[in-house]
C-alpha positions in Angstrom: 70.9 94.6 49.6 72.2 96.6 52.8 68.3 97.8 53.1 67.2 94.1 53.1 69.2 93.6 55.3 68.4 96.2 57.8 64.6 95.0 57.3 65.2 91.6 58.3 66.9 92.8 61.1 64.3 95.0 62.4 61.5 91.9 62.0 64.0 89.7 64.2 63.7 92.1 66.6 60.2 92.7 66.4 59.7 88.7 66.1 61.6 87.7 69.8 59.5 86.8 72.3 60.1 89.3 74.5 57.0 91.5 73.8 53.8 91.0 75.0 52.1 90.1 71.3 55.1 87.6 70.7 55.3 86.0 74.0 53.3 82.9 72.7 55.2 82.5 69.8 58.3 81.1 71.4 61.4 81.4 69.0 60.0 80.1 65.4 59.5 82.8 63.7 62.6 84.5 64.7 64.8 81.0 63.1 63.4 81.4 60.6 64.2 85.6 60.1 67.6 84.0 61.3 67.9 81.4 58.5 66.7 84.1 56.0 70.3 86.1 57.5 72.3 83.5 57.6 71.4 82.9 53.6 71.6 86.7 52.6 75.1 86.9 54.6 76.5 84.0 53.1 75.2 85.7 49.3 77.1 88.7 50.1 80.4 87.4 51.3 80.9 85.3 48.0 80.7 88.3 46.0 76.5 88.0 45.0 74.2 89.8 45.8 71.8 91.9 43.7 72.9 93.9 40.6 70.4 96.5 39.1 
C-alpha cells in the first residue's frame, strides 16, 4: 500500500501544470490523482488496506 502510495504521489507531481507538456491541462487530472489520495488515506486510517 505504501508503494501505491508513493506512485500516486509521483503522478500528482508529474500531473501539475507547471511543466511545459501539462501546462494545457489546467488542474483536472491532478483532482482527480488527489481524489484517488484522499480515498487511499482515508482506507488506511480505518485499519484497511490490502492484505496478501
Amino acid at each position: 500500500m505504501l508503494i501505491l502510495l508513493i506512485i500516486l504521489v509521483v503522478l500528482m507531481f508529474g500531473a501539475a501544470p507547471i511543466f511545459p507538456y501539462s501546462r494545457g491541462w489546467g488542474y483536472y487530472p491532478t483532482g482527480g490523482l488527489g481524489l484517488i489520495a484522499v480515498i487511499i488515506l482515508i482506507v488506511l486510517l480505518m485499519g484497511g488496506g490490502l492484505r496478501f
